[in-house]
BAFI-3210 file (N, C-alpha, C; in Angstrom, 3 decimals, decimal comma, padded with zeros to 6 digits):
// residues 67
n [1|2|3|4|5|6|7|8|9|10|11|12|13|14|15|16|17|18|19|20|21|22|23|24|25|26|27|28|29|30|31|32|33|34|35|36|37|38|39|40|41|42|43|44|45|46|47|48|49|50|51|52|53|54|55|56|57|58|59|60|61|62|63|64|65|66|67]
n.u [-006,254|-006,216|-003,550|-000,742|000,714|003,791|002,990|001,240|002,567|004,368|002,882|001,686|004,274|005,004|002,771|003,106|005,730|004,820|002,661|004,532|007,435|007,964|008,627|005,437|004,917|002,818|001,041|001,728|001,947|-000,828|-001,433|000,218|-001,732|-004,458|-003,526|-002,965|-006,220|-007,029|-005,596|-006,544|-009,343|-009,189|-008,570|-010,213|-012,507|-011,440|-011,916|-014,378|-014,815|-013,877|-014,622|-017,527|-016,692|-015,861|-018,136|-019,920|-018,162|-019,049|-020,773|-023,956|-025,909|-027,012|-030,290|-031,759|-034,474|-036,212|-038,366]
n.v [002,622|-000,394|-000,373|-000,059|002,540|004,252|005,317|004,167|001,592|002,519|003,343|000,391|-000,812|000,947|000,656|-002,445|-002,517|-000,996|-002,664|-005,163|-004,670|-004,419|-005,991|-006,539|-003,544|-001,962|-003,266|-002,199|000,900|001,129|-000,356|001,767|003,988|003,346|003,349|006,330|006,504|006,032|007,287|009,292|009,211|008,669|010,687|012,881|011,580|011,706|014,814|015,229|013,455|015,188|017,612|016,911|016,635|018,843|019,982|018,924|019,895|022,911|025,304|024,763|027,317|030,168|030,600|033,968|034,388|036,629|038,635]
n.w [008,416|009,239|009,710|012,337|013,540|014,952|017,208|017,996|018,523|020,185|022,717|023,447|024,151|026,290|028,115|028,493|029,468|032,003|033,192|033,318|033,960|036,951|039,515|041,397|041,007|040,683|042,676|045,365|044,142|044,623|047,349|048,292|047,651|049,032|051,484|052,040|051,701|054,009|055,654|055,762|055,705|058,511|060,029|058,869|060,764|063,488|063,674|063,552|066,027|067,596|067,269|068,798|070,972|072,060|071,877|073,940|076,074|076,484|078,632|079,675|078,686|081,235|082,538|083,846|086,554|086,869|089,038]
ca.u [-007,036|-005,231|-002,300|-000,178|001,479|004,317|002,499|000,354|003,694|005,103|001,789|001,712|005,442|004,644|002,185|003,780|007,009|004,548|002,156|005,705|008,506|008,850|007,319|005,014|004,771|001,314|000,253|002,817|001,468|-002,436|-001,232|000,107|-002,986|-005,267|-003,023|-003,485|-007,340|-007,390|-005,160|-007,200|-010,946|-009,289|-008,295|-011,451|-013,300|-010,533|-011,635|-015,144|-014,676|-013,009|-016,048|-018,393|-015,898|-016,089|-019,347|-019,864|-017,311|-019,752|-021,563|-025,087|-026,996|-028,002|-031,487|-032,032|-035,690|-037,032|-039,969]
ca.v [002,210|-001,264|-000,531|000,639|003,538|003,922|005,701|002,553|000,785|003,345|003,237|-000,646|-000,969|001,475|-000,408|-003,589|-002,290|-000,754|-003,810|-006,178|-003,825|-004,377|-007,244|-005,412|-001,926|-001,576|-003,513|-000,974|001,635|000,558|-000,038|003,234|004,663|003,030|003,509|007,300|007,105|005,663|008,107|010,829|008,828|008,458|012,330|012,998|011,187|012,256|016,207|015,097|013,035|016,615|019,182|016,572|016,612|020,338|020,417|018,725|021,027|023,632|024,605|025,519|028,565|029,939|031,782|034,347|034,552|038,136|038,541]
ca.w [009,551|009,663|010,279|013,878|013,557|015,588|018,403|019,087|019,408|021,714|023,817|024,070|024,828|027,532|029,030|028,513|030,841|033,653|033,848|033,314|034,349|037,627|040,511|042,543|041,430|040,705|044,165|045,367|044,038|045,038|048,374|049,037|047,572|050,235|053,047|052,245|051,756|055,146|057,140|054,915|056,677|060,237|060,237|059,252|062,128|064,462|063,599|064,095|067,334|067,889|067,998|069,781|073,132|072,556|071,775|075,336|077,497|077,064|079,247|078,947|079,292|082,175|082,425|085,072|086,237|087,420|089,485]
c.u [-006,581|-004,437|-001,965|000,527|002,791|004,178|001,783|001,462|004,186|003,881|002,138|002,852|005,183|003,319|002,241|004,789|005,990|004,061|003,623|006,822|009,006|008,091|007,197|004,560|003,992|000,486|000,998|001,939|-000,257|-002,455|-000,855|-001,498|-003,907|-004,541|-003,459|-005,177|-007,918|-007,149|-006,350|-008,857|-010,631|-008,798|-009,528|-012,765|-012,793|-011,403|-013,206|-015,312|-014,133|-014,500|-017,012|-017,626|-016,151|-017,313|-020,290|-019,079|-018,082|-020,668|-023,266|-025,582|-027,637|-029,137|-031,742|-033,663|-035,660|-038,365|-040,156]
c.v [000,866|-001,261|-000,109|002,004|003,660|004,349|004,765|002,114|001,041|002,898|001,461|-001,075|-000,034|000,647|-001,301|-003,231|-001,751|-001,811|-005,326|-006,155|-004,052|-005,083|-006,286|-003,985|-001,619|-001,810|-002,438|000,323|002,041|000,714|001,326|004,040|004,079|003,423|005,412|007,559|006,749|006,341|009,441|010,347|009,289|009,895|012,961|012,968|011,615|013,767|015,863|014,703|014,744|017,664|017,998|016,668|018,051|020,886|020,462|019,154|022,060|023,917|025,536|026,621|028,988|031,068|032,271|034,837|035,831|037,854|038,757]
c.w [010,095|010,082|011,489|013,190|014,997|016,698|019,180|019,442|020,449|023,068|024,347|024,541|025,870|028,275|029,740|029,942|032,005|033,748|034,348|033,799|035,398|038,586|041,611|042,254|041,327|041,951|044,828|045,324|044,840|046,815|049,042|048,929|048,701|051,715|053,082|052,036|053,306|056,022|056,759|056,108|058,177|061,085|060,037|060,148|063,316|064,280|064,436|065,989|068,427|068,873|068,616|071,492|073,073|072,603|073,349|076,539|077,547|077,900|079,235|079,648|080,352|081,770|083,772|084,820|087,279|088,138|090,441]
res [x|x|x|x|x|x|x|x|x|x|x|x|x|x|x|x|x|x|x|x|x|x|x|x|x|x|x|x|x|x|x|x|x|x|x|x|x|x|x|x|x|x|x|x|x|x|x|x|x|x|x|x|x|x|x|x|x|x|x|x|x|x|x|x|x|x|x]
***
């Protein structure tokens, strides 16, 4: 239970090289990730903004009265 085994070592030398490995690649990484949750929101609102213009080209109902 003391001791490492050499799988902890492997793990924390892997760690070690992504957090240390290389300047930047985690902001890097982070950054891309936001840039896609943003185009992912503004495609979203875009679809919306979408069906309200279409929602408003229709045109409404007419009723014919008898009598």
């Amino acid at each position: 239970m003391g001791s490492f085994s050499i799988w902890h070592l492997l793990i924390v030398l892997a760690v070690v090289l992504v957090l240390f490995g290389g300047r930047g690649k985690i902001s890097n990484i982070m950054g891309d990730f936001a840039q896609g949750i943003n185009a992912f929101k503004k495609g979203l609102k875009s679809d919306k903004d979408e069906e309200v213009a279409k929602a408003s080209d229709r045109k409404p109902t007419e009723t014919i009265e008898r009598g």
